[in-house]
C-alpha positions as CSV (number, residue, x, y, z in Angstrom):
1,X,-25.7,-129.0,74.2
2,X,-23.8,-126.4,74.0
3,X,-19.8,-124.0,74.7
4,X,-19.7,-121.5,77.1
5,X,-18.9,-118.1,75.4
6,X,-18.9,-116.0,78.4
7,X,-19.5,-116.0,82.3
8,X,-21.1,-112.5,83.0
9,X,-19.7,-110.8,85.9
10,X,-16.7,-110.2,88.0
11,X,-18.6,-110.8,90.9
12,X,-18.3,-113.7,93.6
13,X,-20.7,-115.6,91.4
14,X,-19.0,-115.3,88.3
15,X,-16.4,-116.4,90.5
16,X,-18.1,-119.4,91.7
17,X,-19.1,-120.4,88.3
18,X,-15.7,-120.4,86.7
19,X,-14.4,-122.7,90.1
20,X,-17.2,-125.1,89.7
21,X,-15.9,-125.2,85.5
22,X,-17.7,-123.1,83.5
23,X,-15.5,-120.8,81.8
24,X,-15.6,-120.4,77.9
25,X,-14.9,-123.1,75.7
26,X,-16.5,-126.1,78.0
27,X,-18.9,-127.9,76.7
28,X,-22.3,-128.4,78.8
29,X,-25.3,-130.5,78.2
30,X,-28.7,-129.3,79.9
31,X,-29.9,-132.6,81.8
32,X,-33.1,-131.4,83.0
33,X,-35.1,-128.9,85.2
34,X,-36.6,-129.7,89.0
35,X,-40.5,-129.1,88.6
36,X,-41.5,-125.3,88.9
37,X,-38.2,-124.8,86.4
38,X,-35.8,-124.2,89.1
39,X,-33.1,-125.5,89.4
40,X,-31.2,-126.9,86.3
41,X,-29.1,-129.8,86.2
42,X,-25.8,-129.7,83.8
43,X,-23.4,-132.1,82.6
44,X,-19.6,-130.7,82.1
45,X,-16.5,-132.3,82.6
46,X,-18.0,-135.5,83.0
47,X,-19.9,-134.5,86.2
48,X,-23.7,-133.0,87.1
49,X,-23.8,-129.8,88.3
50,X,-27.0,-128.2,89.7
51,X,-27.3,-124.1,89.1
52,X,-30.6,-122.0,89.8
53,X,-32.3,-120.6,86.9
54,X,-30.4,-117.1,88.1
55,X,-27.2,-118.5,88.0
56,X,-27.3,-120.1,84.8
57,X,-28.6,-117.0,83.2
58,X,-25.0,-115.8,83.8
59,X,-23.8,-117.7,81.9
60,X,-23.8,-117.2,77.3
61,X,-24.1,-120.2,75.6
62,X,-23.3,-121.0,71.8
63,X,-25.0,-124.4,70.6
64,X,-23.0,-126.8,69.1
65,X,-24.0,-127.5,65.4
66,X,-25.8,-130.5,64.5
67,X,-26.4,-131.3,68.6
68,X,-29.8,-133.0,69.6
């Protein structure tokens, strides 16, 4: 678990990203992975949200002390 520090980018990704919720401050939960890594599935705003390994790597995360 983790808060979103940053979306990298001005880009219609970064874009994307900040639509879909992730902009700094929200906290996200990494659910799990599809097998071969790729994608990711997230939990923010009380919703799952799927994101390829190269989108999520747009993303900075800071982990939240004292999180499993």
């Amino acid at each position: 678990m983790g808060t979103v520090a940053a979306v990298a980018g001005d880009d219609a990704l970064a874009r994307r990203l900040i639509a879909a919720g992730i902009w700094p401050g929200v906290v996200v939960e990494l659910l799990g992975a599809a097998p071969f890594g790729d994608p990711l599935l997230f939990r923010l705003h009380g919703y799952r949200l799927a994101l390829r390994r190269a989108e999520a790597e747009r993303v900075s995360i800071v982990p939240v002390e004292g999180a499993p």
